[in-house]
C-alpha positions in Angstrom: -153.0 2.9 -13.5 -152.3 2.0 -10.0 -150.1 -1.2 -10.5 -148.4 0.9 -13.2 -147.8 3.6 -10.5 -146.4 1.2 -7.7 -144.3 -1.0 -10.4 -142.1 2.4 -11.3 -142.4 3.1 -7.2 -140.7 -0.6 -6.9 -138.4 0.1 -9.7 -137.2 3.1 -8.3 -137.0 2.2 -5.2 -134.7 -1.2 -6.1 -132.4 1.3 -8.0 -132.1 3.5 -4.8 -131.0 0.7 -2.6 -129.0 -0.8 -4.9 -126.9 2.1 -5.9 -127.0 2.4 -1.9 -125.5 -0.7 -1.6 -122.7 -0.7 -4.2 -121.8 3.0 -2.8 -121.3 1.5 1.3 -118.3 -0.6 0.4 -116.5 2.8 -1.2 -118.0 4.9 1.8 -116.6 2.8 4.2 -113.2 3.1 2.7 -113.2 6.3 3.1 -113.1 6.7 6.9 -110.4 7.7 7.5 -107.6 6.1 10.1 -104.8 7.7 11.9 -101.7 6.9 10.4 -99.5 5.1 12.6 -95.3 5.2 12.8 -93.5 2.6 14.6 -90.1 4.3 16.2 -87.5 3.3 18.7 -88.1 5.5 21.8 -85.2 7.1 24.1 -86.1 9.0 27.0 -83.7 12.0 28.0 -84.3 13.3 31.3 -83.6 16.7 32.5 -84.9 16.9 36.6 -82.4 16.2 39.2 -83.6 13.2 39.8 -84.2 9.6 38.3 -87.9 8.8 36.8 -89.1 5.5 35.8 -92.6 4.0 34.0 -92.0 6.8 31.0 -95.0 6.4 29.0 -96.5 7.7 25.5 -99.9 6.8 25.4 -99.5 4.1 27.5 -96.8 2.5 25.9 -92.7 2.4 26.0 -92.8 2.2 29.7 -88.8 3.4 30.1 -86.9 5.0 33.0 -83.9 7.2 32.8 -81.5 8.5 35.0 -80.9 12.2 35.5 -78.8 14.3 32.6 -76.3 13.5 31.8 -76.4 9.9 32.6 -79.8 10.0 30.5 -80.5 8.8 26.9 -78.9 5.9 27.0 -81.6 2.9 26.9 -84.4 2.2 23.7 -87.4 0.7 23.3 -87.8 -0.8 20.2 -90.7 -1.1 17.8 -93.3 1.3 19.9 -96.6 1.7 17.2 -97.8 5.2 17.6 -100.4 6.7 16.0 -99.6 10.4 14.6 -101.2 13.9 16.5 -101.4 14.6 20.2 -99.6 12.7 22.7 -99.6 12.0 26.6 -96.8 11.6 28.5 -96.1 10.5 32.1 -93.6 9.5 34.0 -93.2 8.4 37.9 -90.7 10.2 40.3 -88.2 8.2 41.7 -85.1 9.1 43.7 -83.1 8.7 47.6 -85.9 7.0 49.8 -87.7 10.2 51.5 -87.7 12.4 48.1 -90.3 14.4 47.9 -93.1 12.6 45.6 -91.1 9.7 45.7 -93.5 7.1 43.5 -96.0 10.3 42.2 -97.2 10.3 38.6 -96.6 13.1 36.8 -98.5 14.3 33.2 -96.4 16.5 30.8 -98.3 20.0 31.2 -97.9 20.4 27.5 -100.0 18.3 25.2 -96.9 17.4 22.4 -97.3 16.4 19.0 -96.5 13.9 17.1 -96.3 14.7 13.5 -94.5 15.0 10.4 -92.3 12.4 10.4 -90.3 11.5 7.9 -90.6 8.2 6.1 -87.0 7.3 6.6 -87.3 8.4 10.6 -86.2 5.0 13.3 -85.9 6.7 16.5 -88.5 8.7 18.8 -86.6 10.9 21.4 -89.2 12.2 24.5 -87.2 15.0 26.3 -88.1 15.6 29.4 -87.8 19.1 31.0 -87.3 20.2 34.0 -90.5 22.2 33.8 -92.6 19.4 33.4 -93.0 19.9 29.6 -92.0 17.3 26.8 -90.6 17.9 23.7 -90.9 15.1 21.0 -88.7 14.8 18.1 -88.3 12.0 15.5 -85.0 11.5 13.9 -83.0 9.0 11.7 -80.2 8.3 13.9 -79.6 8.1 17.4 -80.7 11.0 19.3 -79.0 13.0 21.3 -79.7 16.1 24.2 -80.9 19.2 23.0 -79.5 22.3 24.1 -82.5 23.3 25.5 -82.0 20.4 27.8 -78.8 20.8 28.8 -79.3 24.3 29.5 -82.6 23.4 32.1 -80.5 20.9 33.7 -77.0 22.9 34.2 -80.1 25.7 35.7 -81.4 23.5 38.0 -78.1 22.0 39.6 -77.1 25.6 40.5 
């Protein structure tokens, strides 16, 4: 009665890890990974000043000239995965400008997402506020209005 007992045990048992087993290839499959977008990033730059070492997540690492002289360089092929991004950027400028060399973090926390399949380019503008705006598109970007306003605000 006893062997009888521990050979359905074993039986049971070999059927639990086996199903186990032929179940971790699918549940590994399932974890899911960030999808990922690779874009040609242009920096548009709205202070009164240059910047330089423009980075998203630690990558692109441009530098743009105040607006309107701003927009005009890409970095080609930057991988970036989709959701929350960080940007920073150093100040530059006349030698004696005040934070000459400082990092500065966007005090927004933008978002990459929805981009369309079709999207090429990755514009990060730049405000004068310290805020970034992100915005895919399929051709060349240009300065948004919100930009231009900012900086035509701040040179007065």
């Amino acid at each position: 009665m006893m062997n009888r007992m521990l050979s359905v045990l074993s039986s049971k048992l070999r059927r639990l890890l086996f199903v186990t087993a032929a179940a971790f290839p699918i549940l590994s499959a399932c974890k899911t990974t960030p999808k990922t977008v690779t874009l040609d990033v242009v920096c548009f730059n709205y202070l009164e000043r240059p910047i330089f070492e423009i980075f998203i997540d630690n990558k692109a690492g441009d530098s743009s000239n105040p607006y309107p002289a701003t927009g005009g360089s890409t970095i080609s092929g930057v991988r970036l995965a989709l959701g929350p991004k960080r940007v920073t950027w150093r100040l530059d400028g006349p030698a004696g400008s005040p934070g000459n060399g400082e990092t500065v973090v966007a005090r927004n926390m933008p978002v990459l997402a929805n981009v369309a399949p079709d999207a090429e380019f990755l514009a990060i503008h730049i405000y004068p506020d310290e805020t970034v705006e992100l915005i895919p598109s399929r051709h060349y970007p240009r300065a948004t209005e919100k930009g231009r306003i900012m900086a035509s605000a701040a040179q007065r």
